[in-house]
MARBATOR-938165 format. One record per residue (C-alpha): x, y, z. Coordinates in Angstrom, 2 decimals, decimal comma, m for minus. Example, Ala and Ser with C-alpha at 12.3 -4.5 7.8 and 13.67 -1.06 7.14 Angstrom:
12,30_m4,50_7,80 $
13,67_m1,06_7,14 $
END
This chain:
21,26_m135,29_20,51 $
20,64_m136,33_16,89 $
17,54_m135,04_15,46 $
15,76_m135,74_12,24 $
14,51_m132,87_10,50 $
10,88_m132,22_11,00 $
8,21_m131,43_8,37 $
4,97_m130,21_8,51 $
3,77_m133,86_8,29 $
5,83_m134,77_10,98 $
4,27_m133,18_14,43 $
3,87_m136,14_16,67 $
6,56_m138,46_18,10 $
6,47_m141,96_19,79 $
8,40_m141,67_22,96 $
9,51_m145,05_24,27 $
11,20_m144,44_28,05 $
13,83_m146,46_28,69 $
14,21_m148,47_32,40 $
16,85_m151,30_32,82 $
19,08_m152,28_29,88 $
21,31_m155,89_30,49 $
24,22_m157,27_28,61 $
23,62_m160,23_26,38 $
26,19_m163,65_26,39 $
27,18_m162,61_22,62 $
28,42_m158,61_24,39 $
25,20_m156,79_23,54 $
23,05_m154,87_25,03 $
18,91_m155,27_25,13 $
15,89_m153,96_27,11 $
14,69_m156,03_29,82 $
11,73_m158,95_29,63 $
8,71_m159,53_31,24 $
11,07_m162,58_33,38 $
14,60_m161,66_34,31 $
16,93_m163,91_36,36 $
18,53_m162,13_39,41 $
17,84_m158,32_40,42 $
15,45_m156,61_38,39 $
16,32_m153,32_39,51 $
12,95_m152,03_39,93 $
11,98_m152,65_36,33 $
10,50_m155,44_34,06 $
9,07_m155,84_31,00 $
10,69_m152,75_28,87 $
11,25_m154,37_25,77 $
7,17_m154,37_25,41 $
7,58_m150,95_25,02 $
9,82_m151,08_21,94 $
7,44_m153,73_20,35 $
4,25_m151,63_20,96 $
5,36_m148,37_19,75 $
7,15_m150,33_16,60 $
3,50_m151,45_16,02 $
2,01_m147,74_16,22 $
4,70_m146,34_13,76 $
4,13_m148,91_11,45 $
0,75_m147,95_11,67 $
1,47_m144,55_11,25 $
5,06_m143,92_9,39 $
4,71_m139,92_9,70 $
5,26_m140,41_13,25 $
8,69_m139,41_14,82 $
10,26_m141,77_17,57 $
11,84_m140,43_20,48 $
14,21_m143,22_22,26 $
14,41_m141,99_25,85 $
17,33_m142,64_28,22 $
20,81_m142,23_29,38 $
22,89_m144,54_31,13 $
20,91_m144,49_34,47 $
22,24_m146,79_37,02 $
25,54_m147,53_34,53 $
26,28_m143,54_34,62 $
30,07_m143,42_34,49 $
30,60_m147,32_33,88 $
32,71_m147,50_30,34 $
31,94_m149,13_27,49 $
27,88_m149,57_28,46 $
25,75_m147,75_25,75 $
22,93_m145,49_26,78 $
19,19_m146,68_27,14 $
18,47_m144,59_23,90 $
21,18_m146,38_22,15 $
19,81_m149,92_22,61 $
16,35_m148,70_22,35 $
17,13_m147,48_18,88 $
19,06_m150,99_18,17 $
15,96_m152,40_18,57 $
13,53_m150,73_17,07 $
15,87_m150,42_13,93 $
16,10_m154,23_14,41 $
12,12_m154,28_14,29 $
12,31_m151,99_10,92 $
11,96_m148,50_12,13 $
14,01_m146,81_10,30 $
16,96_m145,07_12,03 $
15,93_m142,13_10,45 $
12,92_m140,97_12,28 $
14,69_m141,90_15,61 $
15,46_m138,86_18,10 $
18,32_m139,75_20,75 $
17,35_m138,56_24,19 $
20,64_m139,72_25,85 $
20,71_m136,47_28,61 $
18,61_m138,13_31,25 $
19,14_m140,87_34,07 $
15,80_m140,84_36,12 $
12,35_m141,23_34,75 $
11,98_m137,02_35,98 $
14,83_m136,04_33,93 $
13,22_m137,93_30,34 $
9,79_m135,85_31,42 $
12,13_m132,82_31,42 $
14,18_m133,79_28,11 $
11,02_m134,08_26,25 $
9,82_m130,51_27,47 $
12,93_m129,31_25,24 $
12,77_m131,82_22,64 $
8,83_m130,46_22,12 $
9,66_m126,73_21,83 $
13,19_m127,45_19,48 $
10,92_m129,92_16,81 $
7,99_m127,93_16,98 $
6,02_m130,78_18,13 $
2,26_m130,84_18,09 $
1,81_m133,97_20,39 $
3,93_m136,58_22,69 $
2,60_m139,76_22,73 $
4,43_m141,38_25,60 $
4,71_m145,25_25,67 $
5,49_m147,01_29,22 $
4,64_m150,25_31,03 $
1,28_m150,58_33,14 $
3,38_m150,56_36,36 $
5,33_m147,19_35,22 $
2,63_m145,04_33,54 $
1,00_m144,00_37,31 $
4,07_m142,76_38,82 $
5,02_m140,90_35,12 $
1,20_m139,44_35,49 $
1,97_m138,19_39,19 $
5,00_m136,08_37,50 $
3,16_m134,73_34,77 $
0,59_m133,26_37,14 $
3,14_m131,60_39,73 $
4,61_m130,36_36,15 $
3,19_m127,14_35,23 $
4,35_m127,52_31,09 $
3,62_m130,76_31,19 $
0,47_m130,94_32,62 $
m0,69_m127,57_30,29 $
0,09_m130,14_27,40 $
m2,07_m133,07_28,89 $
m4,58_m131,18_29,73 $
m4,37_m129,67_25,86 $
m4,36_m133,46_24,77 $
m0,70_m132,79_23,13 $
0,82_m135,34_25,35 $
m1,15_m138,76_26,25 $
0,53_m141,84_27,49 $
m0,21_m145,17_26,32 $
0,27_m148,75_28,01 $
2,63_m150,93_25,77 $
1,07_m153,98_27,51 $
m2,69_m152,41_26,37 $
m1,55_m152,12_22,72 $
0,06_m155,12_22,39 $
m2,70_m157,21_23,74 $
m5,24_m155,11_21,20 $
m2,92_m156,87_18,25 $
m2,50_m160,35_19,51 $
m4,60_m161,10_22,57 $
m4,60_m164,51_22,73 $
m1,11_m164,77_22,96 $
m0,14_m161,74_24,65 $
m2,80_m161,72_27,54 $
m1,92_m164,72_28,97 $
2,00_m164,01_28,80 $
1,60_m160,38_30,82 $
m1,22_m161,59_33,30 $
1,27_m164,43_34,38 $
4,07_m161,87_34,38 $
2,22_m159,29_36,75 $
2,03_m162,50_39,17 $
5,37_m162,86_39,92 $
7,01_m161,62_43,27 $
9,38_m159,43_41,27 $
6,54_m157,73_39,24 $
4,50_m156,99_43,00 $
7,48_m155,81_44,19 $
8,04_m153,25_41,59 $
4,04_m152,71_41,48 $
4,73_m151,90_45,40 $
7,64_m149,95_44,83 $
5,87_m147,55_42,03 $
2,79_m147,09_44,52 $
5,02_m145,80_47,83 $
6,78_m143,24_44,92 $
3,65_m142,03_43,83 $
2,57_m141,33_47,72 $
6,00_m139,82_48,20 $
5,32_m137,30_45,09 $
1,98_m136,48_46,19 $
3,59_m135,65_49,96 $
6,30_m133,66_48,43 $
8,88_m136,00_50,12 $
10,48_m138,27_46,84 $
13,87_m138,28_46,24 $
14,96_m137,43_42,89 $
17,17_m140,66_42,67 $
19,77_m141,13_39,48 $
17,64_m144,35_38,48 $
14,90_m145,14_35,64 $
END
C-alpha cells in the first residue's frame, strides 16, 4: 500500500470503492458506465463514483483519496491491474493529483474494502471516512457497517458517512445528469442488480450471505 504522508490538515479521506473494471479497444483499463454491452457482473455505473468524489476534492484539496479495490473477479488473471490502480488512472486523469491518492489494492469483495479501511483509519490517523458508492451499492455497504462493531462505533460518531455519487453529481449539473441516471436505473440490467443488492441485504440481516470473492 502506498500512503501519502498525513498532516494535521489532512484528517479526512474520499474513499471511492471500486466494482467492475473492463478493458478498453486501445489495452486499457476503465471503471464501468451507467450502459455496458454484455454481462455487467452485478455492477453499473462506477465511473460516477470517480467523477463525484473528483468534484468533492476539488472542492476541498486537504482531503485525502482512498482508491479502493483489488482485482476482484480478475484475482489471479495476469497482466489485469487492480480496481485501485485504474481508479487512481482516472482520477489523476480528472486532475487529482497522484499524490493524495492511498492504494487499497488488499481487498476483492465489497466486505474486505470495509475491513481495509478499518486499518487504513487507525495507520493515517484519520478523523473521518467519507465513503463514495452508487445508489444501488450504498444499502448493502450500510447493512455491513451496522453488523460491524468498529465500523458502526465510527458512523454512529459521524467519522464515517457515505455519500451517493449519483446524489452529488446531480447537485452540480442536474439538468444533464438527472435525466442520464433516471434512464439508467430503468434498464433491465440496473433492476437486476437493484434486485440482486436487495436479496444480499436480506441475506446479511438473516446471517446467511456468503462472503463471495466479488465487488
Amino acid at each position: 500500500m502506498k500512503n501519502k504522508k498525513v498532516t494535521k490538515q489532512e484528517k479526512e479521506a474520499l474513499v471511492v470503492l471500486g466494482g467492475v473494471i473492463r478493458k478498453k479497444e486501445d489495452g486499457f483499463w476503465r471503471t464501468s458506465n451507467l450502459y455496458e454491452k454484455g454481462d455487467s457482473f452485478g455492477s453499473l455505473g462506477d465511473g460516477l463514483r470517480v467523477k463525484a468524489t473528483t468534484l468533492l476534492y476539488k472542492q476541498n484539496p486537504r482531503f485525502l483519496v482512498i482508491s479502493s479495490g483489488g482485482k476482484g473477479r480478475f484475482k489471479g488473471v495476469v497482466g489485469v491491474p487492480t480496481l485501485a490502480q485504474v481508479i487512481q488512472a482516472e482520477l489523476i486523469q480528472l486532475k487529482v493529483p497522484k499524490s493524495a491518492v492511498i492504494i487499497e489494492d488488499k481487498s476483492n469483495s465489497t466486505f474486505e474494502q470495509l475491513q481495509e479501511l478499518k486499518k487504513i483509519f487507525v495507520k493515517n490517523h484519520l478523523s473521518k471516512l467519507i465513503i463514495i458508492s452508487n445508489d444501488w451499492h450504498l444499502p448493502r455497504v450500510r447493512a455491513m457497517i451496522k453488523l460491524d462493531s468498529k465500523l458502526n462505533k465510527l458512523r454512529e460518531q459521524k467519522k464515517l458517512v457515505l455519500k451517493s455519487a449519483e446524489k452529488i453529481l446531480i447537485n452540480q449539473r442536474p439538468l444533464f445528469w438527472r435525466k442520464k441516471i433516471d434512464k439508467a436505473r430503468q434498464q433491465p440490467k440496473m433492476q437486476k442488480i437493484i434486485k440482486s443488492e436487495k436479496k444480499g441485504i436480506k441475506n446479511l440481516l438473516a446471517g446467511s450471505y456468503i462472503f463471495r470473492k466479488i465487488l
